[in-house]
C-alpha positions in Angstrom: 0.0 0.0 0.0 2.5 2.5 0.9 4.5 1.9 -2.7 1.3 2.5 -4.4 1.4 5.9 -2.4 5.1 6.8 -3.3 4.4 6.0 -6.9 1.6 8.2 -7.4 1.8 11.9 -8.5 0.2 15.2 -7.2 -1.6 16.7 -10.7 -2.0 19.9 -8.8 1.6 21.1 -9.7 2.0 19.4 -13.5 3.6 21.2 -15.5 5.9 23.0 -12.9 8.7 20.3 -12.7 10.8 22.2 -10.2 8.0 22.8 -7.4 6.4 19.3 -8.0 9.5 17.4 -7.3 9.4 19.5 -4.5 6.5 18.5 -3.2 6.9 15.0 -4.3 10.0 14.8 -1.9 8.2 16.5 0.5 5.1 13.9 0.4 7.6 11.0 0.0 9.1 12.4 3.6 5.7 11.9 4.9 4.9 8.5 4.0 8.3 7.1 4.9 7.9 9.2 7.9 6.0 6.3 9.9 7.7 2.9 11.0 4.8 0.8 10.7 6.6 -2.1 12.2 7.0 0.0 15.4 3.7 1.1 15.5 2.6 -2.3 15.2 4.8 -3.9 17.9 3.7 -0.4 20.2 0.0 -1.2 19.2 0.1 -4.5 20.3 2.1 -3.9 23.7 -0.7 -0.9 24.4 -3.5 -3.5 23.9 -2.0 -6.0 26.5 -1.5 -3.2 29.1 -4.9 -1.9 28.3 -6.4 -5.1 28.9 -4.2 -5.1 32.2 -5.5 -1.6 33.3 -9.5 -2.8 32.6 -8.6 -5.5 35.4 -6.4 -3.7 37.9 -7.8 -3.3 41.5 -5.8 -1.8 44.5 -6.5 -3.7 47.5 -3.2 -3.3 49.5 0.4 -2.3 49.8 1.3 -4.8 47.1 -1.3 -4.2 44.6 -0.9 -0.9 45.2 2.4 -0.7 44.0 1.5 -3.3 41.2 -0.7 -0.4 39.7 1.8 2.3 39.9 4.5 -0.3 38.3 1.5 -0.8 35.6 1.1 3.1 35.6 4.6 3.9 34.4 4.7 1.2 31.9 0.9 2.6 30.2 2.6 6.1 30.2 5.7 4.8 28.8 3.6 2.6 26.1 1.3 6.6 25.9 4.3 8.6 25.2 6.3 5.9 22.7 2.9 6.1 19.9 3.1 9.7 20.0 6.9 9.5 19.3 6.0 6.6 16.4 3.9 9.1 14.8 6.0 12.5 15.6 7.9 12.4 12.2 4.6 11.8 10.1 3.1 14.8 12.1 5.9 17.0 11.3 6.5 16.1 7.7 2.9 16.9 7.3 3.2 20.3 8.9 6.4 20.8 6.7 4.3 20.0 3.7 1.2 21.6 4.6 3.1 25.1 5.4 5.2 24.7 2.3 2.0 24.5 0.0 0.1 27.7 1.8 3.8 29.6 1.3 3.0 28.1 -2.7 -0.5 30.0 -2.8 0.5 32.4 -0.5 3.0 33.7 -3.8 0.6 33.0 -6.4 -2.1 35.2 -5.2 -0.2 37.9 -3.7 -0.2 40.0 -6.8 -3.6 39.4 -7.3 -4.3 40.4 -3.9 -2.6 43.9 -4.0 -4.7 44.3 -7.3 -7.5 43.7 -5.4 -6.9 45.9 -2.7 -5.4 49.0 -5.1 -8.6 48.7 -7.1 -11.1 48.9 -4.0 -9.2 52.5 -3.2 -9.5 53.6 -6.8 -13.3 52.7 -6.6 -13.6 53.7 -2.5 -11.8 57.2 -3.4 -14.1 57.8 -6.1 -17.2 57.0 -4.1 -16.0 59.1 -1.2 -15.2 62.6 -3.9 -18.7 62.0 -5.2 -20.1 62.3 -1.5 -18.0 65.3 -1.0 -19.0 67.1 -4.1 -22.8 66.2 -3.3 -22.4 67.5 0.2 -20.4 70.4 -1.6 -23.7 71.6 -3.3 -26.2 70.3 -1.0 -24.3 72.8 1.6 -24.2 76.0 -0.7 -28.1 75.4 -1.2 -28.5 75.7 3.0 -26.4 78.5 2.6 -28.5 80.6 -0.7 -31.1 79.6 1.2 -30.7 81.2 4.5 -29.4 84.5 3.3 -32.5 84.9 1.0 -34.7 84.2 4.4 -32.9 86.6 5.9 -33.0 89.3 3.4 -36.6 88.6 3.9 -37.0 89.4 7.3 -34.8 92.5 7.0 -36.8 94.0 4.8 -40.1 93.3 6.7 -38.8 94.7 9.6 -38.0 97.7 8.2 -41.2 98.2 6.8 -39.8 98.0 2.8 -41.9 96.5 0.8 -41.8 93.1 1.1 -40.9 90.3 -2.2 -43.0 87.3 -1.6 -41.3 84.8 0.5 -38.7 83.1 -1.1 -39.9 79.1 -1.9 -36.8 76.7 -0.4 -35.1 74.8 -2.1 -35.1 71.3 -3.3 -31.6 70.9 -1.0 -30.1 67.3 -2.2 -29.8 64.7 0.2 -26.4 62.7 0.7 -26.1 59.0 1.3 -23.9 59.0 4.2 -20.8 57.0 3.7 -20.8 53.4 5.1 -17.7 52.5 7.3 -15.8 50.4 5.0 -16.0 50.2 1.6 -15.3 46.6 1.5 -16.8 43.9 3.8 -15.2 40.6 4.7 -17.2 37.5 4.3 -15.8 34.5 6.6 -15.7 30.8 6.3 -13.8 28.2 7.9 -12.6 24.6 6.9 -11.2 22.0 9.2 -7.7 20.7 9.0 -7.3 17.4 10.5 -3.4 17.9 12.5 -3.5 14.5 14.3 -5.2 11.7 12.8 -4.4 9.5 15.3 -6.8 11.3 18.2 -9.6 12.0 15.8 -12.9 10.1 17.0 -14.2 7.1 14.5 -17.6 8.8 14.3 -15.5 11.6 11.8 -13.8 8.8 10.2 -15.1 7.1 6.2 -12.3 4.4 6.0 -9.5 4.8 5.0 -9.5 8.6 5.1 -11.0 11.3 7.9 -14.3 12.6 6.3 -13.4 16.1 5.2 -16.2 17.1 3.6 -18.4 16.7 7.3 -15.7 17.6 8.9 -15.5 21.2 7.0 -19.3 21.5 6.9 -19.3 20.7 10.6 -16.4 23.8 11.3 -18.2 25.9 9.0 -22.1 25.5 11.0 -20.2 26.4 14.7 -18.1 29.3 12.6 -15.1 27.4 13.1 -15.7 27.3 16.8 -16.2 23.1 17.3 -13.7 21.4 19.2 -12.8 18.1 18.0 -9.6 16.3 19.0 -6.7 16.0 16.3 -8.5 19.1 14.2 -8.3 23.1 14.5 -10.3 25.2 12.1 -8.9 27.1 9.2 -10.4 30.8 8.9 -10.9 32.0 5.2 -11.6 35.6 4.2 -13.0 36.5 1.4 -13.4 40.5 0.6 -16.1 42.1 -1.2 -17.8 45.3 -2.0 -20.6 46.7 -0.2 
């Protein structure tokens, strides 16, 4: 099974020979990471001491220190699995950080487009505001002078023009707070597959898809062993 693995490639970087073989090497790391022999003969020693533990009692000095003896050997047998796996765990990380530097790079021009293109269309919004409030505020202003040219002259007993009709003063849309909003969705990435519960498991593979729909419904706030929840951001224009 795990030559079957090694031999197949990733189609995701065809064509780019140099950053494939790359992450070919870097996938290879990971599945040579694990010595499944160890793991077996660790697998098999846990289940005897499990099967121990279920049966322990303390019922006096001796048995008493028969548990702790049985104690140090489960921690022992606890703490040698999660060495087996360390390597797999950390190639995966290496590999996993690697390809988010990869997409990181590809989209970072297209990112700064994105952003220089909201201020060209934000900085226009906002001078179109400003001019409307521009003329909206010379109409108060007509206004009140020709009100109180009125009331002058009635108070000095001049004849009096008939009273001067407002004016239609233009309303402005007030400007929102951010010209563009962030939409938010999150994913799960599955860090230790080792302490993720069967119920998230389709064999051979963790189910992803429930897994992301399941981080996405709590907002990336579920708490499942082995997992953490991936925030993504996604911009767009009010």
């Amino acid at each position: 099974m795990k030559d079957m693995q090694q031999q197949q490639t990733l189609p995701a970087v065809e064509g780019t020979p140099a950053i494939g073989a790359e992450l070919v090497a870097l996938r290879d790391a990971l599945l040579d990471g694990l010595d499944e022999d160890a793991r077996d003969g660790a697998l098999a020693e846990a289940e005897d001491l499990v099967a121990k533990a279920a049966k322990a009692e303390v019922m006096d000095q001796d048995s008493y220190d028969q548990v702790g003896r049985l104690r140090t050997s489960v921690s022992l047998s606890h703490k040698t699995l999660q060495e087996i796996s360390h390597p797999v765990k950390s190639a995966a990380n290496k590999l996993h950080k690697r390809i988010c530097d990869l997409v990181n790079a590809d989209t970072l021009k297209l990112g700064r487009s994105l952003r220089d293109l909201d201020h060209l269309l934000t900085d226009w919004d906002r001078g179109q505001r400003q001019e409307a409030e521009r003329v909206r505020q010379e109409a108060l202003t007509k206004q009140r002078q020709e009100l109180k040219q009125h009331t002058e002259a009635a108070a000095k007993g001049e004849p009096v023009p008939p009273a001067p009709v407002p004016a239609s003063i233009p309303y402005v849309m007030p400007e929102p707070n951010a010209a563009v909003a962030m939409r938010y969705t999150y994913t799960c990435q599955v860090i230790d597959q080792a302490a993720l519960p069967r119920e998230w498991w389709t064999i051979p593979e963790p189910d992803q898809k429930r897994l992301d729909e399941h981080y996405q419904r709590t907002r990336g706030k579920a708490d499942i062993p082995g997992c953490e929840a991936v925030e993504h951001s996604h911009p767009r224009r009010r």
